[in-house]
N, C-alpha and C positions, 0 to 999 in steps of 0.2 A: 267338826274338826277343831274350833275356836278352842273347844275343852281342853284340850289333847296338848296343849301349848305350853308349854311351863311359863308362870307367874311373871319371872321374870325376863321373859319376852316379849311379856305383849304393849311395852311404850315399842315394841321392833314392831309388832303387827300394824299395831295405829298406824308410825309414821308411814309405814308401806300401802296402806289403803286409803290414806287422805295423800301421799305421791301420786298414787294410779289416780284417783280423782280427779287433782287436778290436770293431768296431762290428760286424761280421757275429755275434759274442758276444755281442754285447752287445743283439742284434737277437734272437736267439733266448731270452736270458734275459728277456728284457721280456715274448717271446709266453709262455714255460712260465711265469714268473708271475702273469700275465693269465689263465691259461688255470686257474690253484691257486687264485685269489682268486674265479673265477666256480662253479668245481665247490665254493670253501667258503659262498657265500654262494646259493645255489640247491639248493631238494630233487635226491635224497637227500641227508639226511647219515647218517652211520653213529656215531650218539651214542656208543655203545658202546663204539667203537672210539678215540674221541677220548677219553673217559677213561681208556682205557688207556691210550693215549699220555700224558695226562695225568701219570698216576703215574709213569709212564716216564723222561720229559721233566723234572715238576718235582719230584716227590718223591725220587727217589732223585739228584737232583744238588743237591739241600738241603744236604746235609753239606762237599759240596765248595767249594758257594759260602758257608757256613757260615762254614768255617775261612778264607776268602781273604778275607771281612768283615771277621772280628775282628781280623787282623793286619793289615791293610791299616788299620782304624781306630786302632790301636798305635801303629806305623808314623807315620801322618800327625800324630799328636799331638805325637807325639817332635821330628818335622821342624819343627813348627809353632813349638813350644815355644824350639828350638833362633834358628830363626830370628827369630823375636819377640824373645827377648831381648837380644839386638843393638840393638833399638829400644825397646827398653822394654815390650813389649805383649804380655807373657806372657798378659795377665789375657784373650787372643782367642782364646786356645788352641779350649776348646766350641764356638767361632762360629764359626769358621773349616772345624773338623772337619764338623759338622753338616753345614753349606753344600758341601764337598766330596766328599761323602758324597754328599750324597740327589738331588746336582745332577749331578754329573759320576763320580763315583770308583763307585758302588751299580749304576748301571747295566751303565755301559762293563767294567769287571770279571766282575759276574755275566753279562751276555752274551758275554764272553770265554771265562769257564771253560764255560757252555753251547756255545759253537762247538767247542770241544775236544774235551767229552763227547758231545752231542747231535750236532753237524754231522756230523763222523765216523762215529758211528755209525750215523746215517739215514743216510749216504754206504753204507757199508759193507754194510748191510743191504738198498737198493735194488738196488745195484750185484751183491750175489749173487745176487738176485731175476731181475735183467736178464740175468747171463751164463750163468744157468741155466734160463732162460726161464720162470722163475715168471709173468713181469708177460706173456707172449705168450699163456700160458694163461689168464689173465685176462678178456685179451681175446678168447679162445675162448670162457666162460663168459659174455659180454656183460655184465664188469666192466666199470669204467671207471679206469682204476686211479690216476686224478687224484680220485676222487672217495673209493676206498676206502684210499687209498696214503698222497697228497700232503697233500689236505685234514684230512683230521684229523689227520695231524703239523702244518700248516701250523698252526690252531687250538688245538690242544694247547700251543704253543710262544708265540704269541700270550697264551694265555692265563694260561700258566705261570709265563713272565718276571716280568710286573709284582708275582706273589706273589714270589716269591724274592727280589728288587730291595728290596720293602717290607721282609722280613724281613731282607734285608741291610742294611740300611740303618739296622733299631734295633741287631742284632749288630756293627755296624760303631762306631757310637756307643758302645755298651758297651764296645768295645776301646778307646778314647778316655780312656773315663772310668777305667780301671782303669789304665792307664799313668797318668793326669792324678793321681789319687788315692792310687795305690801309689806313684810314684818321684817323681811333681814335686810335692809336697804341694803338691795341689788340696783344696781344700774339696768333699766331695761332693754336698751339697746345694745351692752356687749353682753346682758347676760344671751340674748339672741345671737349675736355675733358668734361669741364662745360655742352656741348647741351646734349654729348651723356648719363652722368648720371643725368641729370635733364628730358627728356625725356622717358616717359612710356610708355606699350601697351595698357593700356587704352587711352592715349592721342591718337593715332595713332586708332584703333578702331574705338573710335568714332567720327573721324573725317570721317572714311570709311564708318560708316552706316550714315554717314549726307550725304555723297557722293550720296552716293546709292538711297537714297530716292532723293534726290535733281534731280538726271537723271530721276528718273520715272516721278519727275515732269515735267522738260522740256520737253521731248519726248509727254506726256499727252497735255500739253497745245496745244505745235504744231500740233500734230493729231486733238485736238478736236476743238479748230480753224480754222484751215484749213478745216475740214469736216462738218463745218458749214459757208462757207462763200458763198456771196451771191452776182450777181450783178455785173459779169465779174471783170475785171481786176482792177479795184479801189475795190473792194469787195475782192479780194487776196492780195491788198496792207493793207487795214485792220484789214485781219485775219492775216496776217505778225506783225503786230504794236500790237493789243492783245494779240498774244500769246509770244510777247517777255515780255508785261507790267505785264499779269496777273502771265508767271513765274516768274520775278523779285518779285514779292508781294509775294506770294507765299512761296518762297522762303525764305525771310526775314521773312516771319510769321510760317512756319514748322520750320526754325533754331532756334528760340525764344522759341515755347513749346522743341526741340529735347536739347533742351540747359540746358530748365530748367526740365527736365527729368533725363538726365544724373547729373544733380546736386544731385537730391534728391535719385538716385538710388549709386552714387558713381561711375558713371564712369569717 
């Protein structure tokens, strides 16, 4: 029937068959998410196994998102600094940092470098699981493997974020203050001053529930990646590279509506 098309319809066909694809994607991402969020919030759970993932998840990617904090808060002082005094308004440098810091910059970063480390690797590890039929004998065993697999990465990730975020967030400031102090002779005690009464708990909040969503994404991607990949070992190399690109996107696209949300509600 493709023949039967006239020439000049078919940029009409394309775009109509990569629309259906992705919502037919986007239709099964909705179920396997649905399907992660009922296996985590309904017995069993496998406590156990969520702490492991825990340490997993946010202890050992502590250091990474560590070091991308503190120059990242460097970094934005420098810029802030730079730009300020053009206008006169060095003395915004703290207020500025803090604010972009624990609102926008603490999150979106530390959920960054976790899609990198974390999405991948749960890609990578489901996805040998599935081409070697670990996850079929699961379900020989009357596993459920959304329940012992997905869910307690999903949790772990959920729950790991907003630690690291938080902790990002004073390391990030710190890097701030030490650029603000060592090269722009800042005063260190009002540059402290200036963070701590310019900084809110709503700032701080809702950079925690951006957190929090942002882990269930990564965790999500990598499960549902990885348990859809195909084709041996180039086929896990793959569902590794997708489920870092589609958290990245992801990511940047729930921080944009979580952004313009908390605008219009006042947080």
């Amino acid at each position: 029937m493709g023949a039967d098309i006239p020439i000049f319809l078919k940029p009409f066909q394309w775009v109509g068959a990569a629309t259906l694809s992705i919502l037919q994607e986007a239709g099964r991402l909705a179920a396997f998410a649905g399907r992660v969020k009922i296996a985590a919030i309904t017995p069993p759970l496998y406590v156990m196994e969520i702490l492991r993932q825990i340490i997993r998840i946010g202890y050992f990617s502590l250091p990474v998102v560590g070091l991308t904090a503190i120059f990242t808060g460097a970094a934005l002082a420098l810029n802030i600094y730079v730009g300020g005094s053009r206008f006169n308004a060095e003395q915004f440098v703290p207020n500025i940092v803090v604010l972009g810091i624990t609102r926008e910059l603490g999150p979106v970063l530390a959920a960054l470098m976790l899609a990198g480390r974390v999405s991948a690797g749960i890609a990578a590890e489901i996805g040998t699981m599935k081409v070697t039929e670990q996850i079929d004998a699961l379900h020989t065993l009357s596993t459920d493997p959304f329940r012992y697999l997905y869910a307690p990465r999903f949790w772990a990730a959920v729950l790991s974020l907003p630690i690291l975020v938080f902790i990002a967030d004073i390391i990030g400031v710190y890097g701030g203050y030490l650029v603000s102090t060592g090269t722009l002779d800042f005063s260190g005690s009002l540059y402290i001053r200036n963070t701590m009464n310019y900084v809110t708990s709503s700032d701080i909040a809702g950079g925690m529930i951006k957190a929090a969503i942002f882990g269930g994404i990564v965790a999500l991607m990598g499960c549902y990646h990885g348990s859809n990949s195909r084709g041996g070992a180039s086929g896990v190399g793959r569902a590794a590279t997708l489920a870092v690109v589609s958290s990245a996107v992801l990511i940047f696209f729930s921080n944009f509506l979580l952004t313009t949300l908390f605008a219009r509600i006042g947080l």
